[in-house]
C-alpha positions in Angstrom: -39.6 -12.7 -37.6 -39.3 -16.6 -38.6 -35.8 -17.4 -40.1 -35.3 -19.8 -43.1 -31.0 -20.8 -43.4 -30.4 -22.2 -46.8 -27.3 -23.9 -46.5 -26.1 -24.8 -49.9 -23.5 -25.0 -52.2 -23.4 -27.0 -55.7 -19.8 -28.1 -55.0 -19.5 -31.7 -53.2 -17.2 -31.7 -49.9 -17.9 -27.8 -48.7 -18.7 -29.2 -45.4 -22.9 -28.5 -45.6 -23.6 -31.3 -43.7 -21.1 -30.9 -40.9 -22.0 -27.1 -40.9 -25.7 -28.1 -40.3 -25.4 -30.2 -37.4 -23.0 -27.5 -36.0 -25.8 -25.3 -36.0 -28.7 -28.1 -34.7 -26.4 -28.4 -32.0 -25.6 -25.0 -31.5 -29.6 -24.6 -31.7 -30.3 -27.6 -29.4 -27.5 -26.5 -26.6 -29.1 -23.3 -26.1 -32.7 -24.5 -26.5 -33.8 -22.0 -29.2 -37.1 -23.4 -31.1 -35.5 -25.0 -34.3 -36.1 -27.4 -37.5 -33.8 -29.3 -39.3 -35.0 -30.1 -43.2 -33.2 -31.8 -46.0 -33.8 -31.1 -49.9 -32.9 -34.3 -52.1 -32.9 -35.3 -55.3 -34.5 -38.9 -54.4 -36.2 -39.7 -50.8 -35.5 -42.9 -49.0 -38.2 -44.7 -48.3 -37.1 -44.7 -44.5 -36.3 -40.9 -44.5 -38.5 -38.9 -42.5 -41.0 -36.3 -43.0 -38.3 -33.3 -42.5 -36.6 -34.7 -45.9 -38.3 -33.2 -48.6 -38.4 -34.7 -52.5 -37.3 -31.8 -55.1 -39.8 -34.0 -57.8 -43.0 -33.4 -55.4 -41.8 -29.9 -53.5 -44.6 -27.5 -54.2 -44.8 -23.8 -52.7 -47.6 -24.6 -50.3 -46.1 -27.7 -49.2 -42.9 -25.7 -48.5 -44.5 -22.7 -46.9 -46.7 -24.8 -44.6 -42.8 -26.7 -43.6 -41.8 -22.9 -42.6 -44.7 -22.9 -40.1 -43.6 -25.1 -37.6 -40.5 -23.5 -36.1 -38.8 -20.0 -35.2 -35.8 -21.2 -37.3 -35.8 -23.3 -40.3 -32.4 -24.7 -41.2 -32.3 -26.5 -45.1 -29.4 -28.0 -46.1 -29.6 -28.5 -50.0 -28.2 -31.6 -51.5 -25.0 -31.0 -53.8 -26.5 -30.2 -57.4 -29.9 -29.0 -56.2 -28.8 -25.2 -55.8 -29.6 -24.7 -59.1 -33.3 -26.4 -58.5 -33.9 -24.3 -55.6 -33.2 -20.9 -56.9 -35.9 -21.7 -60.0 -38.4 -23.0 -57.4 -37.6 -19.8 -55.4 -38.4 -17.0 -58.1 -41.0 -19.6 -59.7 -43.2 -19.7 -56.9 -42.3 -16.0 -55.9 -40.8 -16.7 -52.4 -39.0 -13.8 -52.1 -42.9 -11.9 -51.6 -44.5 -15.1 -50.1 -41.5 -15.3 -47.3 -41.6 -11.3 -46.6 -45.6 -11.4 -46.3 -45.6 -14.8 -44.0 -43.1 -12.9 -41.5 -39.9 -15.1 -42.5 -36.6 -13.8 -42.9 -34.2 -15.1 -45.7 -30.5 -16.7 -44.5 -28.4 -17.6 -46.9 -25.4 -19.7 -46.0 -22.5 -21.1 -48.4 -19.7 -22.4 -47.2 -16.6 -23.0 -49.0 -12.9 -23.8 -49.7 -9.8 -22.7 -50.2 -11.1 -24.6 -54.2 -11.8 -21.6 -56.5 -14.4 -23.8 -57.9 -16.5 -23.6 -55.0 -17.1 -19.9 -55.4 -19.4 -20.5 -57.9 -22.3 -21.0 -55.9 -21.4 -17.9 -53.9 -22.0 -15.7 -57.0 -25.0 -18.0 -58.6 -27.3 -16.9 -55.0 -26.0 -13.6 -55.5 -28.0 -13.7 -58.7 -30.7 -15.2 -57.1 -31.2 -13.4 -53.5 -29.7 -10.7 -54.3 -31.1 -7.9 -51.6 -33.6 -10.0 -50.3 -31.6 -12.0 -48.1 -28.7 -11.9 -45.6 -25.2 -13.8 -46.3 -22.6 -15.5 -44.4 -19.8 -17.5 -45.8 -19.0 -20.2 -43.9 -15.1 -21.6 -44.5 -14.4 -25.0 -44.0 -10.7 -25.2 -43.0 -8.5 -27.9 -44.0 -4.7 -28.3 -43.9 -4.7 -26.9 -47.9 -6.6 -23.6 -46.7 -4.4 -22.8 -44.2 -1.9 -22.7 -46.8 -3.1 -20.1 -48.8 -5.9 -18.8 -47.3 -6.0 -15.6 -49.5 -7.5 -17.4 -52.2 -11.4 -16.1 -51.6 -10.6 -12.8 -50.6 -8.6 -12.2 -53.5 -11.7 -13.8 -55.8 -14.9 -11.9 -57.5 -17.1 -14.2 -55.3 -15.6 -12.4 -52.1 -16.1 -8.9 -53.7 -19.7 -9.4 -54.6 -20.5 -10.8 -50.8 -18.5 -7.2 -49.5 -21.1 -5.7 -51.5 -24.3 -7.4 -49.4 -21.9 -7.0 -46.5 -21.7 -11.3 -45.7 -20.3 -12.2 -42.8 -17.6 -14.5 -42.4 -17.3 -17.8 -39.9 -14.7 -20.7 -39.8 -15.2 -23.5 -38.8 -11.8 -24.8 -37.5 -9.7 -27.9 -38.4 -10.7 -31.0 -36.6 -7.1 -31.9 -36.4 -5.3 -35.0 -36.1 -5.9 -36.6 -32.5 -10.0 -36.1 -33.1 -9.9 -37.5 -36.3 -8.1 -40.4 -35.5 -10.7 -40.5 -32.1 -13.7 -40.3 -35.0 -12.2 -43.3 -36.9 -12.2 -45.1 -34.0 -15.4 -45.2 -33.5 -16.3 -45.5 -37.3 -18.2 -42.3 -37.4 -18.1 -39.1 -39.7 -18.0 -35.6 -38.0 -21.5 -35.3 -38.6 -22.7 -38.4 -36.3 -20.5 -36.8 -33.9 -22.1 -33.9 -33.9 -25.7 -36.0 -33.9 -24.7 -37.5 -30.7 -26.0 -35.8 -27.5 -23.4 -37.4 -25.3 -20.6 -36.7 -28.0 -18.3 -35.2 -25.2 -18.1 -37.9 -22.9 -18.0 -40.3 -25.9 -15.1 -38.7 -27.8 -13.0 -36.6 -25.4 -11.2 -33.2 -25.2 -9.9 -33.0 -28.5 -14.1 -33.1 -29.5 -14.8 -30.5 -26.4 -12.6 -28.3 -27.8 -13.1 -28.0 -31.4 -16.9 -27.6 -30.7 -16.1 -25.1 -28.6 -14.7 -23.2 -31.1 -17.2 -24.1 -33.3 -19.4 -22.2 -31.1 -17.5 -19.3 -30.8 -17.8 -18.9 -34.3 -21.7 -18.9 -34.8 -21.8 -16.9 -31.4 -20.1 -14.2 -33.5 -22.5 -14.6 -36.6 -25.4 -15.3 -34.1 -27.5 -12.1 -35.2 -27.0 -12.3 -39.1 -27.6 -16.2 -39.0 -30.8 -16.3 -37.0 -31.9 -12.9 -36.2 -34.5 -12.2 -33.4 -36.1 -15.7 -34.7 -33.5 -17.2 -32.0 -34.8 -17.1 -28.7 -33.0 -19.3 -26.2 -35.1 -21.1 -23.6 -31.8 -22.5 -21.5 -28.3 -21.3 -20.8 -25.8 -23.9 -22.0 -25.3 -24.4 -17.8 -28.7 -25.6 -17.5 -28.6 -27.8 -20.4 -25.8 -29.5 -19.7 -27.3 -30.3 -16.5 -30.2 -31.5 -18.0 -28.1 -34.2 -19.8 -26.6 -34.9 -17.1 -30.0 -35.7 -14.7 -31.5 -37.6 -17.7 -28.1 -40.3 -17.5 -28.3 -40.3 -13.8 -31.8 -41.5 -13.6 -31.7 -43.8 -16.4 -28.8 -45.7 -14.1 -31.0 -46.6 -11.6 
């Protein structure tokens, strides 16, 4: 089956967009068939055809988006959770996805901020059954000070009961944020950049790798059989590598 990620959550600063291009890269590095799409409140003119326009979203135009790749990962801009889960039971998706042969993921990262369980619960209300859930933590220095807040929260009872399964996406510490300021780029654009190890060091190489580690874990509840990888992460690497030694010459 096809995989659809919905990687939302209605609170800003969750970490949606780092989490995505963690995943396009984890995607990319193993060369598993894979689309990237963005849901927005108001398209710029320069965006690309992969950044859809809540105002002129329809359910064919949606569906027919879902056709070109094994796994479809949407992130959903801050406030348009809401939108989506009305555009989801509006235009039935929860029959149309089963009968087209595509598998629902549903993705929400949070906090150590009780306020960014919310959105947990509200696609609980939504999904409910029809989908599979992971909850993605985004760990900062304030987490790691009292990371018992979700577990001890209704949010974290309700995903026990659709059996969610957790991931963390580690601290980016000091050194590599001080490396990313550097070089005037978010964690994001980091993660964007194919040669992002040679440009910003060990500190980078090693929080990715434990990045990776993560999804490996969750690797079977986040993309199910839809992942099928085309290259080892040896291979790939080489790749990289051939392409930069033939473009010196």
């Amino acid at each position: 089956m096809k995989r659809l990620l919905l990687i939302q959550n209605d609170t800003a600063g969750t970490g949606k967009t780092t989490l995505t291009h963690c995943l396009a890269r984890y995607l990319r590095h193993h060369g598993a068939n894979h689309q990237i799409l963005n849901l927005v409140a108001e398209k710029d003119p320069l965006a690309d055809d992969l950044t859809l326009e809540a105002d002129s979203l329809s359910g064919a135009r949606f569906l027919s988006h879902l056709d070109d790749s094994n796994i479809t990962v949407l992130e959903i801009e801050t406030g348009l959770g809401e939108f989506f889960g009305n555009f989801y039971q509006h235009n039935d998706l929860e029959n149309v996805l089963s009968e087209a042969g595509i598998q629902l993921s549903v993705v929400l990262p949070v906090t150590a901020e009780s306020d960014t369980f919310d959105s947990v619960i509200r696609a609980a209300e939504v999904y409910s059954d029809t989908a599979e859930y992971t909850i993605a933590h985004l760990i900062t220095g304030s987490y790691d000070d009292d990371d018992s807040t979700w577990d001890r929260s209704y949010a974290a009872r309700v995903m026990d009961m659709f059996e969610a399964v957790e991931l963390y996406l580690p601290e980016i510490g000091f050194q590599l944020e001080m490396d990313l300021r550097a070089h005037h780029v978010e964690l994001p654009e980091a993660l964007a950049e194919p040669e992002a190890d040679e440009i910003f060091g060990r500190d980078f190489t090693q929080w990715l790798t434990r990045s990776n580690s993560q999804i490996d874990g969750a690797r079977q509840y986040l993309f199910g059989d839809a992942f099928i990888p085309t290259a080892s992460p040896a291979t790939a690497k080489s790749a990289r590598k051939n392409t930069r030694r033939k473009a010196s010459f």
